[in-house]
Steps between C-alpha positions, in 0.01 A plus 500: 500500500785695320789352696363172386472561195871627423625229676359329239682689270776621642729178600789668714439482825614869627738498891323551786622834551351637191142300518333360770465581875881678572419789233105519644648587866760717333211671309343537782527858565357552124147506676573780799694707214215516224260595798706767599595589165083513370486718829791730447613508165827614513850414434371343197715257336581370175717218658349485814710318816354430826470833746508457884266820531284374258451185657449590840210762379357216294591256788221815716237503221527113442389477861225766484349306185499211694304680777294600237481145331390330869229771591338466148520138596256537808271753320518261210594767248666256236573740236802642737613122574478472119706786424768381756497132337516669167844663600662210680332277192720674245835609715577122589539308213754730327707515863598115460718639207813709537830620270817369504619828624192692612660659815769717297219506141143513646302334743169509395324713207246763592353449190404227576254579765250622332254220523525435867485911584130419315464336842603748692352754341144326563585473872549893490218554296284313740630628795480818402106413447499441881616798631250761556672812300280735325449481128729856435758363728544138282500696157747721626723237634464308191562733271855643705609126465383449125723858447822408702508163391477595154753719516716215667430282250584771202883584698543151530422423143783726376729200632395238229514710192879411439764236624716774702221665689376142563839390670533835697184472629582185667900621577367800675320262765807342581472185242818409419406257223358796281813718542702155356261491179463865463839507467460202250265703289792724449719291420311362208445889421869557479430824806803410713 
C-alpha cells in the first residue's frame, strides 16, 4: 500500500538496479544476516556490509526456523507460523530497495530490523514455551541474556554518540565507504 502510494507521489521512475527485483536478490542475504545477527550479536555495525560467516549461520538458523515453522504447521500451533510471517512480512518490502553504492557504504541497516525481530522474538518466546525446562532454569537463562545483551547494546551505543566513532565503527569492520567519509568529516574539521 506504501509503494503505491509514493508512486503516486514520487514521479521518477528509479533503475532497476536500485528498485525492483535485481536489488531484492542482491538483498537477499539481508534475511540469513539479521537472523544470525539477533542470534549472535556481534561485530556490530554502524555501516553494516554483507558477512559470509554471518550468512551462512543465518543461512543454519533460517533452516532450523523453518523446521520449526513446518512442525508447528502439523500441530497447528499458529502463533509460531505467525511469528515467522511476521519476520518475512517486514524484511521483504524494504529488500526491493537498494543504494547506489551500498556494497562499498552499507548494505542493509540493522536498525532497521527491529519490527521484524518482533517476529522472531515471538517464535523464541513460543518455542521456548514448548520445551520442558524447569521454571529456575528459564529465569536464569533469561536473565544471562537480558544482562549480556544489555551490555552489548550499551558498548555498541558508544558508536553513535559522535560522527568519528560512528565512521570507525563501521571502518574497523572492513567498510571502506566509512573510512572515505570519516576522512571527510575531517576535512570539514580542518584535522589533516
Amino acid at each position: 500500500f506504501y509503494y503505491v502510494l509514493r508512486n503516486k507521489v514520487v514521479v521518477a521512475t528509479p533503475p532497476d538496479f536500485i528498485f525492483g527485483v535485481k536489488p531484492f536478490i542482491s538483498n537477499l542475504p539481508a534475511i540469513p544476516t539479521i537472523i544470525a545477527k539477533f542470534i549472535f550479536p556481534v561485530a556490530l555495525s554502524t555501516m553494516p556490509l554483507f558477512d559470509d560467516t554471518f550468512t551462512f549461520i543465518g543461512t543454519l538458523l533460517f533452516l532450523l526456523a523453518l523446521w520449526f515453522v513446518l512442525k508447528s504447521l502439523k500441530q497447528k500451533n499458529w502463533l509460531v507460523v505467525m511469528g515467522f510471517v511476521w519476520f518475512l512480512l517486514f524484511m521483504l518490502p524494504p529488500m526491493l530497495f537498494k543504494l547506489y553504492y551500498s556494497k562499498y557504504i552499507l548494505e542493509y541497516y540493522e536498525h532497521r530490523t527491529y519490527l521484524p525481530i518482533m517476529g522472531l522474538l515471538m517464535m523464541v518466546a513460543l518455542i521456548n514455551d514448548q520445551l520442558k525446562w524447569g521454571y529456575k532454569l528459564r529465569l536464569g537463562l533469561s536473565v544471562g541474556i537480558i544482562v549480556i545483551f544489555t551490555f552489548i547494546a550499551s558498548v555498541h551505543s558508544d558508536n553513535f554518540k559522535e560522527s568519528v566513532a560512528f565512521f570507525s565503527n563501521a571502518t574497523e569492520r572492513g567498510n571502506p565507504g566509512a573510512c572515505t567519509k570519516r576522512g571527510e568529516y575531517y576535512m570539514e574539521q580542518r584535522d589533516f
